[in-house]
TORKOL-608494 format. One line per field, with one value per residue (C-alpha): residue number from 1; x, y, z. Coordinates in nm, 4 decimals, m for minus. Example, Ala and Ser with C-alpha at 12.3 -4.5 7.8 and 13.67 -1.06 7.14 Angstrom:
num: (1 / 2)
X: (1.2300 / 1.3670)
Y: (m0.4500 / m0.1060)
Z: (0.7800 / 0.7140)
***
This chain:
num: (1 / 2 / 3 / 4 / 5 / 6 / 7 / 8 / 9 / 10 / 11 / 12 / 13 / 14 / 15 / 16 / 17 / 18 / 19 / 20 / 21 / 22 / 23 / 24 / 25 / 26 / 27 / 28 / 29 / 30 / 31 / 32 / 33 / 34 / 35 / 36 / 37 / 38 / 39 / 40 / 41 / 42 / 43 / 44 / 45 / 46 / 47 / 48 / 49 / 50 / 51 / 52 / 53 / 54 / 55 / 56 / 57 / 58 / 59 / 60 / 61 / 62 / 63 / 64 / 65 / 66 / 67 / 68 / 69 / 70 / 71 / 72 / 73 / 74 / 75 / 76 / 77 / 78 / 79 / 80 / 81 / 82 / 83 / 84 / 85 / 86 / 87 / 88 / 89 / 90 / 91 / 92 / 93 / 94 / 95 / 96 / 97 / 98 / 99 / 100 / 101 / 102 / 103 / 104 / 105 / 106 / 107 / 108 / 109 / 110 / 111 / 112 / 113 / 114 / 115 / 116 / 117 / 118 / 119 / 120 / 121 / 122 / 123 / 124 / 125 / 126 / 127 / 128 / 129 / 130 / 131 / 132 / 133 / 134 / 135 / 136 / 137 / 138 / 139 / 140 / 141 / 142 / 143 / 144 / 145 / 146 / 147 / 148 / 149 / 150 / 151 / 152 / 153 / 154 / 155 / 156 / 157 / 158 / 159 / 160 / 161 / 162 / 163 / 164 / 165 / 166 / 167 / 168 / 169 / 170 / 171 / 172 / 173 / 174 / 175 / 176 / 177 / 178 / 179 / 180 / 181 / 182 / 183 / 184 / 185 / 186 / 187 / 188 / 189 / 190 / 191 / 192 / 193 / 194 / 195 / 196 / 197 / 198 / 199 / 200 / 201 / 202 / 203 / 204 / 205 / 206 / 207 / 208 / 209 / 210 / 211 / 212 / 213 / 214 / 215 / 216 / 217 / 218 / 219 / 220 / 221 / 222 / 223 / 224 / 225 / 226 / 227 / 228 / 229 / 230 / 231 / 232 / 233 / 234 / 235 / 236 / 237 / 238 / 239 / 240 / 241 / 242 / 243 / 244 / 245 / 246 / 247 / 248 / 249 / 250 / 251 / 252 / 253 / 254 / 255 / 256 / 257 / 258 / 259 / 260 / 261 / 262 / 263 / 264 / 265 / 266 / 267 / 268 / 269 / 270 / 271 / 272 / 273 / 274 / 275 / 276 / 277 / 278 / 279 / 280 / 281 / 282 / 283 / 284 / 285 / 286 / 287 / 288 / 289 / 290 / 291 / 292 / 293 / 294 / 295 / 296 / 297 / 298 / 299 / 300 / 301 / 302 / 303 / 304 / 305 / 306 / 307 / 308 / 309 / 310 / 311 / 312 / 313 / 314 / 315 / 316 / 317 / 318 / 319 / 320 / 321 / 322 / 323 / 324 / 325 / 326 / 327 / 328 / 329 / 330 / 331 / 332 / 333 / 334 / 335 / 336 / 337 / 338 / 339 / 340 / 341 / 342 / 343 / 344 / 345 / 346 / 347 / 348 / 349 / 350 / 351 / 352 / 353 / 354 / 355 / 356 / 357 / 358 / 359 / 360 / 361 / 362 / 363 / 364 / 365 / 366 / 367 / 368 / 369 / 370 / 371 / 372 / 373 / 374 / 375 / 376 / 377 / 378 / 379 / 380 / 381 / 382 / 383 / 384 / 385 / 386 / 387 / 388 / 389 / 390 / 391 / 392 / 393 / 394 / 395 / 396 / 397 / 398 / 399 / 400 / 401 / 402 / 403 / 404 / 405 / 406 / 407 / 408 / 409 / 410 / 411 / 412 / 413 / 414 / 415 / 416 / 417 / 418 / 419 / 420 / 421 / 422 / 423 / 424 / 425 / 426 / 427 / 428 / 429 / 430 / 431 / 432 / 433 / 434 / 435 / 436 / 437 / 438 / 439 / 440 / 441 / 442 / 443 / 444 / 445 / 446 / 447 / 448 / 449 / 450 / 451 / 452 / 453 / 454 / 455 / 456 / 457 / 458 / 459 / 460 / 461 / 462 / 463 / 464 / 465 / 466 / 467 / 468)
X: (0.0000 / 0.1923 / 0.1131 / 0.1839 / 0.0411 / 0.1689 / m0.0523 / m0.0380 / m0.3361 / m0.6503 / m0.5984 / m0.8858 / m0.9185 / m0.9129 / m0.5232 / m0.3743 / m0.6504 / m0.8906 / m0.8172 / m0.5301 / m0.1957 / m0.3105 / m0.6078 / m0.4625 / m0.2297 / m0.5293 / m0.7223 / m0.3933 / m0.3267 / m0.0537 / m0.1789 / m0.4482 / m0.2372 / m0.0085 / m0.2978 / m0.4029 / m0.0426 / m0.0853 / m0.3868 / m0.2233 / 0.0853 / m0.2108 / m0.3980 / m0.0624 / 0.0004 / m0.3114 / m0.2603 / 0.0642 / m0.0998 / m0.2949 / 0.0225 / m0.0946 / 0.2241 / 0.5172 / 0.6673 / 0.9537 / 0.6485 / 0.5341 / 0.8758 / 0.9323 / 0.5988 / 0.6520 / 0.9965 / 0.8018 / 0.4816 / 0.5709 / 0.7454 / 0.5107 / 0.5518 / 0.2430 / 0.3264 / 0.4588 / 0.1013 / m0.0597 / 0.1457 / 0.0012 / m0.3570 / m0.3536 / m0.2837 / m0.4841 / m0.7911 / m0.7755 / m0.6153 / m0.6020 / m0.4674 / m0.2506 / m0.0892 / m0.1139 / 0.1535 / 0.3471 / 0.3529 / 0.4421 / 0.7307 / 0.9036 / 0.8416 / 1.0285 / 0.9664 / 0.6469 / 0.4823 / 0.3062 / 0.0916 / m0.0279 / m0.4506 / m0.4515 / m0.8285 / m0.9412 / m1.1955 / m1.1062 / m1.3560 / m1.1594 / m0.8696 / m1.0434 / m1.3791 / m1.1784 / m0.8852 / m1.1345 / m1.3153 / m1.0102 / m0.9626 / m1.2700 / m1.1805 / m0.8427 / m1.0605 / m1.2886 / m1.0389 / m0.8785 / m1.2809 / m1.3203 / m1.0304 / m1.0573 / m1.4204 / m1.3288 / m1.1220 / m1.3498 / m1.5955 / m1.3757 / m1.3009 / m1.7279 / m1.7430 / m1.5135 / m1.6967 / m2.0229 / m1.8355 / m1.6786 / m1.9957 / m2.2543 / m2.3529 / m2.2485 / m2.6365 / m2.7164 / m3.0441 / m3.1810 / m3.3484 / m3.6221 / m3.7514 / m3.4785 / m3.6016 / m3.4934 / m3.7028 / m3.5810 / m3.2058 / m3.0353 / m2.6711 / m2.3678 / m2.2797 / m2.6010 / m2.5913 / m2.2639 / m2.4037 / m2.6751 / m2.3645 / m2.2139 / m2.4693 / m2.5046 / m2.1771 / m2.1651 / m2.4683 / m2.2141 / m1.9754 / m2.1743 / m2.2607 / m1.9440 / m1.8161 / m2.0708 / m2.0320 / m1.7173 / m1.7715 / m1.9525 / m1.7274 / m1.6661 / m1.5116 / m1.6544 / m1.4238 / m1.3262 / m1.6132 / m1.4971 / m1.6994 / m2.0656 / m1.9916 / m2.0550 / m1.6876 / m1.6980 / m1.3682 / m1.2294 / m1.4149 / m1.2839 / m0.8756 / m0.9038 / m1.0776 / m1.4077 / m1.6461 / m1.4729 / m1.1282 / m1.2802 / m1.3907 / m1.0790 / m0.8804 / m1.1052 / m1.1124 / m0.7356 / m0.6460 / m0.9866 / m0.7377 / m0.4235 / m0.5991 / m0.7879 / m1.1016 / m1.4714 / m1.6735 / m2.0002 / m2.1842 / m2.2842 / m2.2018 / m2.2259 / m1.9487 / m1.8886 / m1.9430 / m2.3006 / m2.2892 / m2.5071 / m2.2477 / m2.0917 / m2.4500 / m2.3979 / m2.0930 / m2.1144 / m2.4732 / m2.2966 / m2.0947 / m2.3458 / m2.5028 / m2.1578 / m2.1395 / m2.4926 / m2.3817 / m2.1314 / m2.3026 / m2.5355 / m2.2481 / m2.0970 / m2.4093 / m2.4814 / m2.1572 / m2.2011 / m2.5305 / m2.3507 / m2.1136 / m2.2813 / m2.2325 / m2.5778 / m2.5949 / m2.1818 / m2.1559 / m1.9151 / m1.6455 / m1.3786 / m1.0077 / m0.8586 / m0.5163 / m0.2810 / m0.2196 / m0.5557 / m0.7279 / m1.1238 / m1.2349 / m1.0252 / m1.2213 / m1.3541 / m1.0414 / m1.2660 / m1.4396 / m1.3422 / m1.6222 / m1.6257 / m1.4902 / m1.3857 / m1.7929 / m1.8685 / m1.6228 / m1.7362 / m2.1016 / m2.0096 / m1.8253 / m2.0929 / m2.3417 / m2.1260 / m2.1023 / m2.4748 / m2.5352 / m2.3138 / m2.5447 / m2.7911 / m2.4914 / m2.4138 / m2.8001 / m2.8107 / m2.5153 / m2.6479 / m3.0113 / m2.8362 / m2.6369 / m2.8561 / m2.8354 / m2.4729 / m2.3413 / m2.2740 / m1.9688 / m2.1778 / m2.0616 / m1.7402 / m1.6418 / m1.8521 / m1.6498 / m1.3230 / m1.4876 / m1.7454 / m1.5570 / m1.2259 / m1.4273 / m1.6555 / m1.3920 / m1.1482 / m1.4447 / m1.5601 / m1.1575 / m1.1671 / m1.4720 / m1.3345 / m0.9674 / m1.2010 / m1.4245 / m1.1244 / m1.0117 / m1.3075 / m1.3712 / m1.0435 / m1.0201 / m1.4059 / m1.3857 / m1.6573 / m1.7965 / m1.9420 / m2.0063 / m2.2367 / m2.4244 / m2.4999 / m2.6273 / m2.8436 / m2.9796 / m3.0050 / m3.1733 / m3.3912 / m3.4499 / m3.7083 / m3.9263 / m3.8772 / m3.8573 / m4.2334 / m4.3143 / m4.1957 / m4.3733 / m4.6849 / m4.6453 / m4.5759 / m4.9016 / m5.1181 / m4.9535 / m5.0886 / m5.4692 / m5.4383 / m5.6147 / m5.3640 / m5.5415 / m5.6359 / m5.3091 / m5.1327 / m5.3208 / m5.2626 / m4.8531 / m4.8874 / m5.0081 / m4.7404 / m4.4638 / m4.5385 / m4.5968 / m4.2544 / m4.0882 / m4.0828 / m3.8595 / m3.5714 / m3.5720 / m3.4914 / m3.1752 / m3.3657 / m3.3766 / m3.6918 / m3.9687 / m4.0952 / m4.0378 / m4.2027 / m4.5132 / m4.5897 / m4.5303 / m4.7634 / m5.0650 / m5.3070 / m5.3957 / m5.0401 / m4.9994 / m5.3246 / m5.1062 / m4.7418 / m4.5683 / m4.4031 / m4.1212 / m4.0601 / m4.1398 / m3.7546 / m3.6235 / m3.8798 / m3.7726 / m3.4204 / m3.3865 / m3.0414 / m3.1387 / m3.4100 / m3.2095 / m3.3639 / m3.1517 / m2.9584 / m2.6357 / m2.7000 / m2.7860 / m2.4791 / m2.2462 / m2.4046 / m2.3651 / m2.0335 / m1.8860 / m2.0863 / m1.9644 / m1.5684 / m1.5662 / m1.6679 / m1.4143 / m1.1609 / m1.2345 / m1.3931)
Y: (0.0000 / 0.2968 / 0.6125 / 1.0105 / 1.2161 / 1.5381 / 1.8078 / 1.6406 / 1.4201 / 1.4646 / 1.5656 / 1.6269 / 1.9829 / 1.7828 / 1.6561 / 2.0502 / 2.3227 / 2.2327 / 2.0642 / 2.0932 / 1.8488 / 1.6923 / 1.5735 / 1.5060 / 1.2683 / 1.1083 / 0.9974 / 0.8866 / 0.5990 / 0.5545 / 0.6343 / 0.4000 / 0.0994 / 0.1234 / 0.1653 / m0.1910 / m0.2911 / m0.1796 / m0.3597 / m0.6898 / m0.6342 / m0.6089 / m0.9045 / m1.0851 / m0.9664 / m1.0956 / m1.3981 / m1.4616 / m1.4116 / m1.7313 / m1.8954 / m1.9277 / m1.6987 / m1.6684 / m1.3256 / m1.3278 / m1.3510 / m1.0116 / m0.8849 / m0.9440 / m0.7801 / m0.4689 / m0.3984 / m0.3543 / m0.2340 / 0.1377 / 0.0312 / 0.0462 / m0.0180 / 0.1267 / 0.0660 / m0.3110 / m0.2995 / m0.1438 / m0.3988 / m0.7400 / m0.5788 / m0.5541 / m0.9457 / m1.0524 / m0.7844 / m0.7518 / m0.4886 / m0.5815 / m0.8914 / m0.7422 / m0.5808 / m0.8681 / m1.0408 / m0.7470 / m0.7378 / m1.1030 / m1.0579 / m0.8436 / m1.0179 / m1.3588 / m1.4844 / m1.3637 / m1.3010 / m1.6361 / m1.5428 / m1.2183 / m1.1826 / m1.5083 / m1.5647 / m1.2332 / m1.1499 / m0.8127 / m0.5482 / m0.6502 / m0.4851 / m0.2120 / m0.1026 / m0.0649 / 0.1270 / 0.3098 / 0.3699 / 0.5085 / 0.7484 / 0.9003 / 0.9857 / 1.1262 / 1.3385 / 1.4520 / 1.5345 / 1.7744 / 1.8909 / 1.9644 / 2.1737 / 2.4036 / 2.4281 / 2.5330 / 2.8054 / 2.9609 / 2.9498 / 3.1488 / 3.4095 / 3.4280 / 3.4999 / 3.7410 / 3.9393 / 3.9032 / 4.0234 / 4.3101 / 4.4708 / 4.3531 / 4.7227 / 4.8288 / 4.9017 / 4.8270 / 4.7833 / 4.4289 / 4.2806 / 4.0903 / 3.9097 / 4.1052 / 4.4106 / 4.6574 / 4.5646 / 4.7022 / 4.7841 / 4.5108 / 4.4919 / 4.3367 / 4.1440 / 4.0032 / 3.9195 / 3.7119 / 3.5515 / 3.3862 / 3.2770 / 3.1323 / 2.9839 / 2.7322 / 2.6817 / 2.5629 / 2.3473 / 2.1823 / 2.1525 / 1.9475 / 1.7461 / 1.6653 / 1.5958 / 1.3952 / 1.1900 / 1.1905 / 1.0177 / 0.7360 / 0.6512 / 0.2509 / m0.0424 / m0.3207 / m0.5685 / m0.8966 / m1.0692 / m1.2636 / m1.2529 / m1.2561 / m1.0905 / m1.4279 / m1.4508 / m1.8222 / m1.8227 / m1.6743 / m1.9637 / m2.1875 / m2.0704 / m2.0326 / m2.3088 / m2.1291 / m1.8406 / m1.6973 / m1.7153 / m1.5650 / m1.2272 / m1.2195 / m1.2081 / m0.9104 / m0.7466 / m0.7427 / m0.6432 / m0.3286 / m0.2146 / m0.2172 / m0.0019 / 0.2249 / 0.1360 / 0.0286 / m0.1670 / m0.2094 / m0.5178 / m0.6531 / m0.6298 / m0.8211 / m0.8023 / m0.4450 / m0.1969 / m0.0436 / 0.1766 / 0.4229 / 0.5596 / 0.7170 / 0.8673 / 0.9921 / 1.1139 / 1.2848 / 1.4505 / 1.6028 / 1.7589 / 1.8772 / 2.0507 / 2.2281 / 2.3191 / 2.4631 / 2.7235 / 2.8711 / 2.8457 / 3.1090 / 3.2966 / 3.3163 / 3.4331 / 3.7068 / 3.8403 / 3.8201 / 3.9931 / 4.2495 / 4.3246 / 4.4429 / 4.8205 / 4.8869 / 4.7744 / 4.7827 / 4.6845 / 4.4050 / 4.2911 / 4.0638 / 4.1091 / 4.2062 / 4.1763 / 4.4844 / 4.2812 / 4.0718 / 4.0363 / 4.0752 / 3.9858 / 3.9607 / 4.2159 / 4.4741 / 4.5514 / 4.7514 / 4.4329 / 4.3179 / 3.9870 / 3.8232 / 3.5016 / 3.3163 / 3.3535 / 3.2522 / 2.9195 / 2.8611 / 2.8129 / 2.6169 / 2.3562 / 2.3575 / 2.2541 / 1.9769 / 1.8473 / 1.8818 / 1.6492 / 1.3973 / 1.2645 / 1.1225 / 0.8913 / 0.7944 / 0.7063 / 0.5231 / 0.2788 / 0.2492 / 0.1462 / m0.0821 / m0.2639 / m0.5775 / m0.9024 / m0.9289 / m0.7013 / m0.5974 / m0.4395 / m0.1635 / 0.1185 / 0.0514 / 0.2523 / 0.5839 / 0.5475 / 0.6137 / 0.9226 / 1.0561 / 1.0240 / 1.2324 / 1.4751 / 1.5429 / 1.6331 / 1.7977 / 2.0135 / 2.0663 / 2.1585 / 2.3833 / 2.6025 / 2.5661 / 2.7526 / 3.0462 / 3.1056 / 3.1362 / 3.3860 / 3.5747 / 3.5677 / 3.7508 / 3.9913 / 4.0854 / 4.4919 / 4.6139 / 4.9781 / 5.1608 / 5.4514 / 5.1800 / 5.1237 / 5.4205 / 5.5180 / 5.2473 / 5.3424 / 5.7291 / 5.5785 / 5.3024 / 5.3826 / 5.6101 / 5.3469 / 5.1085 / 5.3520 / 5.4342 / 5.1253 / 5.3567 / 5.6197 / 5.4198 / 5.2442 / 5.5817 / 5.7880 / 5.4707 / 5.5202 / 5.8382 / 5.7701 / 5.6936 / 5.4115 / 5.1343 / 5.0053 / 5.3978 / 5.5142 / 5.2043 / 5.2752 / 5.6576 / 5.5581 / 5.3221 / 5.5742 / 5.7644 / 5.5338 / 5.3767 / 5.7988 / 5.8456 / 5.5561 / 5.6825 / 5.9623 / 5.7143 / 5.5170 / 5.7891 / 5.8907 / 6.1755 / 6.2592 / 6.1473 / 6.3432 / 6.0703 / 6.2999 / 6.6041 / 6.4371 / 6.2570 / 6.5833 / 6.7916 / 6.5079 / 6.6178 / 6.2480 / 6.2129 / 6.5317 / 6.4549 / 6.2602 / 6.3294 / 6.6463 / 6.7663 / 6.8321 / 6.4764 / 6.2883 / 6.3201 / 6.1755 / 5.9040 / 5.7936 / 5.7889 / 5.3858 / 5.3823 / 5.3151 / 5.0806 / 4.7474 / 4.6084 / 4.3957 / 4.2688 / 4.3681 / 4.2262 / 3.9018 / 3.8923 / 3.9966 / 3.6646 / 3.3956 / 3.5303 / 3.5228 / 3.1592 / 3.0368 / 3.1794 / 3.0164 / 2.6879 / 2.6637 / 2.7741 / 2.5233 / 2.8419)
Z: (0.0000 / m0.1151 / 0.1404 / 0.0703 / 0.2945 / 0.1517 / m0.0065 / m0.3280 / m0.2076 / m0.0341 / 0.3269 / 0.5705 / 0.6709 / 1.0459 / 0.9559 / 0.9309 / 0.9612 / 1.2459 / 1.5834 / 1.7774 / 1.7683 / 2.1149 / 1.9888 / 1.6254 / 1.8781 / 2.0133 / 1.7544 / 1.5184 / 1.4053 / 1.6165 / 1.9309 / 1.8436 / 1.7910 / 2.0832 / 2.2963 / 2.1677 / 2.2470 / 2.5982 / 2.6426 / 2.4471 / 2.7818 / 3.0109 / 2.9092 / 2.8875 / 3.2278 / 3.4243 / 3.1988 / 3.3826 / 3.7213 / 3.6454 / 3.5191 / 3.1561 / 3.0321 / 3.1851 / 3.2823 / 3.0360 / 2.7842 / 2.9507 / 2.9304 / 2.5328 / 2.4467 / 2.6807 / 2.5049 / 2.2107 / 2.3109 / 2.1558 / 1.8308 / 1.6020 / 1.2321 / 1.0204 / 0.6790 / 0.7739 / 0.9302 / 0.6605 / 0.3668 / 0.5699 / 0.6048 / 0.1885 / 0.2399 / 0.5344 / 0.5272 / 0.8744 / 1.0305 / 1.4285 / 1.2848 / 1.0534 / 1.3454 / 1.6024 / 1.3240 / 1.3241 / 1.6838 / 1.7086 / 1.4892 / 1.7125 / 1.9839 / 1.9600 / 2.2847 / 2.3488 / 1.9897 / 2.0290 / 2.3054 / 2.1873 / 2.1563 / 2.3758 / 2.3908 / 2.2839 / 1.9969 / 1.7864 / 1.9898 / 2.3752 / 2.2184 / 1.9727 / 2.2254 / 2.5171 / 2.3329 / 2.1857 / 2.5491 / 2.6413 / 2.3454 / 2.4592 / 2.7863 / 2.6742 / 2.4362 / 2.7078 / 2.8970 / 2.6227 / 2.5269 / 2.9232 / 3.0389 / 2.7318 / 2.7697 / 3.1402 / 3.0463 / 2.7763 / 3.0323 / 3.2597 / 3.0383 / 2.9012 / 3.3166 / 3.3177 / 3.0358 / 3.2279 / 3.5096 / 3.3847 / 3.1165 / 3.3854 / 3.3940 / 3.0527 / 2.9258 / 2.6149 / 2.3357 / 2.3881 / 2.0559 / 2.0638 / 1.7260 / 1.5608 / 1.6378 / 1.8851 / 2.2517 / 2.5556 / 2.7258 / 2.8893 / 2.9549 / 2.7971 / 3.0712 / 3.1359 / 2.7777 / 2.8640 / 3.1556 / 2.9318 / 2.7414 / 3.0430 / 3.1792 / 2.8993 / 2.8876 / 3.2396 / 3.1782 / 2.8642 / 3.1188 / 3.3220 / 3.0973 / 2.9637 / 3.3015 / 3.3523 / 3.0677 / 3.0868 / 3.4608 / 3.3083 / 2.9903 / 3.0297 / 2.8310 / 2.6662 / 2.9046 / 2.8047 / 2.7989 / 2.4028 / 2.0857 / 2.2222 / 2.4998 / 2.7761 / 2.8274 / 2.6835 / 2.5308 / 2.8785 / 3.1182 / 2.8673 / 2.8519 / 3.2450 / 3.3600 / 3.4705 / 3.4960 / 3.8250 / 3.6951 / 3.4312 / 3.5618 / 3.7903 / 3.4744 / 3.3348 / 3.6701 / 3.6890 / 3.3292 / 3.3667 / 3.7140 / 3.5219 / 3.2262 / 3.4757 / 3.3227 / 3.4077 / 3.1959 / 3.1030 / 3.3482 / 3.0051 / 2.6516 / 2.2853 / 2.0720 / 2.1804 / 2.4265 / 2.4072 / 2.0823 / 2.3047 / 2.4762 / 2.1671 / 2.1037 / 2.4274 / 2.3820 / 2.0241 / 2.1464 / 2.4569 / 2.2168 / 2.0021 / 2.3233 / 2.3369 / 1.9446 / 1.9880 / 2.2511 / 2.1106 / 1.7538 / 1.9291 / 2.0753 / 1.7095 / 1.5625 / 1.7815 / 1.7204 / 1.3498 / 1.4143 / 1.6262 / 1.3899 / 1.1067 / 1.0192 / 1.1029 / 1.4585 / 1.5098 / 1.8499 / 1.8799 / 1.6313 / 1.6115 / 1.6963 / 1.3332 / 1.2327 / 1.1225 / 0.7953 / 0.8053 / 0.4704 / 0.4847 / 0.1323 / m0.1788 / m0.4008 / m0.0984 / 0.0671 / 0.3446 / 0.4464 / 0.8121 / 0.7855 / 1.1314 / 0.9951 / 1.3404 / 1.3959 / 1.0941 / 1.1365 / 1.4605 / 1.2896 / 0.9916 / 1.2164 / 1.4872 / 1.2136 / 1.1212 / 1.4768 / 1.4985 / 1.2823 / 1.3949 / 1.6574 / 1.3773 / 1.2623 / 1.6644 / 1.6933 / 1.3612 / 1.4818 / 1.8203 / 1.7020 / 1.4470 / 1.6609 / 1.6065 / 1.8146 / 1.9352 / 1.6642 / 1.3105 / 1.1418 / 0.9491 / 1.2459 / 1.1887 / 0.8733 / 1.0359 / 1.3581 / 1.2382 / 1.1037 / 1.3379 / 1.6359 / 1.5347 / 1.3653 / 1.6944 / 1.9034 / 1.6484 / 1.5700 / 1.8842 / 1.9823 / 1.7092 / 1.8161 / 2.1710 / 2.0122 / 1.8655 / 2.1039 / 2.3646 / 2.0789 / 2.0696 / 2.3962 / 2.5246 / 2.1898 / 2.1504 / 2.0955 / 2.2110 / 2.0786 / 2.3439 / 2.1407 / 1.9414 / 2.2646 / 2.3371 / 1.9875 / 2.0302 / 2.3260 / 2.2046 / 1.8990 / 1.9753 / 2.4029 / 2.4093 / 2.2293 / 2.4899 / 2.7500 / 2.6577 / 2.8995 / 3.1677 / 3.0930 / 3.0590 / 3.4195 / 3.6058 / 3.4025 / 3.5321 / 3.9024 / 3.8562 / 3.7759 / 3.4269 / 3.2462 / 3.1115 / 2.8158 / 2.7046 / 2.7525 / 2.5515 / 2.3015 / 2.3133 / 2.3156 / 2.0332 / 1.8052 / 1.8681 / 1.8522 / 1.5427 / 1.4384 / 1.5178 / 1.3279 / 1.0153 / 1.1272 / 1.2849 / 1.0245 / 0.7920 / 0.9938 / 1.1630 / 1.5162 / 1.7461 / 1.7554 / 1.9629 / 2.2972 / 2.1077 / 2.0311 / 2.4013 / 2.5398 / 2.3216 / 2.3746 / 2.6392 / 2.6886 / 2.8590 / 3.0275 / 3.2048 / 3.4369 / 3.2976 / 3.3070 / 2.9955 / 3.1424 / 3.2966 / 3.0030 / 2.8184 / 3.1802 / 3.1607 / 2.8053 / 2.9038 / 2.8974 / 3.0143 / 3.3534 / 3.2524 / 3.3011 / 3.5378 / 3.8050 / 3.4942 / 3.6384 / 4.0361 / 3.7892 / 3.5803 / 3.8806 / 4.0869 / 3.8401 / 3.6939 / 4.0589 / 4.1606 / 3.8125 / 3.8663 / 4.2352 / 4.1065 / 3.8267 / 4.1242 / 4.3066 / 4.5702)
***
């Protein structure tokens, strides 16, 4: 099998552009074979506990357990069609005292499910303590705008002020809820065991003389690997758990998906609040050279999508997984599961990104506020003319009119006359005076306890991830 992995052949974007080299690490092929070579010493080892191997056996094998040869792997598989087995020969043949005990009453998915269990964790592991440090820094933005007011949209359309950090918070607290998840998942991640090709442990009872020798053989080679299993299995572990897996991830993609797409929203010319850290030598577009597009956003959204759908493929194998098994996962796997985390790494990198470099415009806020406040504002002036005496439902309608009077006006780039109208309508000065109504429709103020709210879980969140 002749092998170039150059650009002068397809490469995944996965191999060079997305992900990070530590996960790259985990899910290579590499990685992935001397974990089965670890758990090949470990089986070997337990083996020899019972006194079906001797120690020197052990010995050989670990002296070898990190040389691995790929492409003298890779040349047998052509031949044999089999690629665990195509590596338990090459194994074997550098192991001349011990290659003839290798895969001693194993079936393919004792080696391949629990190396594969323990991919996941390693990958979680990664996902997790980068998740926990964009989280930190989403906090710290919550922490720090929690009183920097701003227009809240609603529908798309301007609504009422809120504030950035509050904004933040909402970030944050999905983010924390990912976290949870993951961690939780991450808790329950198990092996198949060795439990054989049906998953009764047959072959095992039957190399060690019974059902208890048996599981004292799994339960010793499980301790040396670190690993629970699953109380029962087929072939391989429960195909759930990836479903599991890959969906928790999906829950994370979706958060910052929204995250991204606010920004993008934020960063059009029109609204201009946020944009993205830009680069003295950064190119924006090839034929506008003023364009600064918001294209870690807009990456973080095109990759989320793809992890969203990964789930489908995670349930399809799972619900698949008839009787005691069937090979038809097997091609997806080496697919979906690299590409959920590398993805999922790679909107973890931006957001971190984003997250420390976000400018924020606060002359933007404010000409929000100037521009679209008094509208919402209009709910204060409502409340306090109805303190007054005034009749709700009359005087809602009275505001309407003049709201949707004034419209027009902003829309064209002119200033409000929204102030000038309340004021001259006899309907509101009934209750209002004139003079109080520009204060009323000042909506800076008119956040609510957004701030107390973004402050608290910013500060709960921060202590948590401190261990506090």
């Amino acid at each position: 099998m002749s092998e170039r992995f150059d650009h002068e052949t397809y490469l995944s974007p996965f191999t060079w552009r997305y992900g990070s080299a530590e996960l790259r690490a985990v899910w290579s092929e590499a990685h992935k074979r001397r974990t089965w070579r670890r758990i090949w010493v470990a089986v070997a080892r337990a083996q020899a506990a019972q006194g079906l191997v001797t120690e020197a056996q052990v010995a050989d094998l670990l002296a070898s357990v990190n040389k691995v040869d790929i492409a003298a792997a890779h040349a047998l598989e052509a031949e044999l069609q089999h690629d665990l087995m195509a590596e338990v020969h090459v194994y074997a043949g550098q192991c001349p005292v011990g290659g003839g005990i290798i895969h001693l009453g194993c079936t393919s998915m004792d080696i391949e499910d629990n190396a594969d269990a323990l991919r996941l964790r390693e990958s979680l592991d990664v996902v997790i303590a980068k998740l926990r440090a964009v989280l930190r820094r989403t906090c710290e933005r919550a922490r720090d705008l929690a009183d920097h007011a701003t227009m809240g949209f609603t529908h798309l359309q301007p609504a009422e002020p809120t504030t950035l950090g509050y904004r933040f918070a909402q970030y944050a607290q999905d983010l924390a809820e990912d976290l949870r998840t993951l961690e939780d998942v991450r808790a329950r991640v198990r092996g198949k065991g060795f439990k054989g090709a049906t998953g009764t442990s047959a072959s095992y009872a039957e190399l060690f003389g019974g059902i208890a020798a048996a599981r004292a053989f799994e339960d010793a080679v499980l301790a040396e690997l670190e690993l629970p299993a699953f109380e029962v299995a087929t072939q391989t572990y429960p195909r759930k758990q990836d479903l599991q897996v890959v969906t928790a991830l999906s829950g994370l993609a979706q958060s910052l998906y929204r995250f991204a797409y606010d920004l993008r929203l934020l960063q059009s010319p029109p609204i201009g609040e946020w944009s993205e850290p830009f680069g003295a030598r950064q190119i924006g577009s090839s034929a506008m050279p003023f364009k600064k597009n918001p294209i870690n956003a807009e990456n973080m959204d095109s990759l989320a999508r793809l992890v969203a759908s990964l789930p489908r493929v995670a349930w399809d194998n799972a619900a698949h997984s008839h009787l005691e098994r069937t090979l038809d996962d097997s091609a997806n796997r080496r697919v979906m599961l690299p590409q959920a985390f590398l993805a999922s790494d790679e909107l973890l990198r931006r957001a971190d990104r984003l997250m420390s470099g976000l400018v924020v415009d606060a002359a933007a806020s404010a000409r929000l506020l100037a521009t679209y406040g008094p509208f919402a504002a209009t709910e204060r002036l409502l409340m306090e003319a109805v303190k007054r005496g005034g009749d709700r439902q009359a005087l809602h309608e009275v505001v309407r009119r003049h709201t949707l009077a004034a419209w027009p006006a902003v829309k064209a780039g002119a200033p409000s006359p929204l102030a000038a109208s309340l004021a001259g309508d006899v309907a509101i000065t009934a209750y209002v005076r004139a003079g109080e109504i520009p204060e009323l429709l000042d909506a800076s103020a008119h956040v609510g306890d957004a701030p107390e709210r973004a402050r608290a879980l910013a500060e709960r969140l921060l202590a948590t991830l401190t261990g506090g």
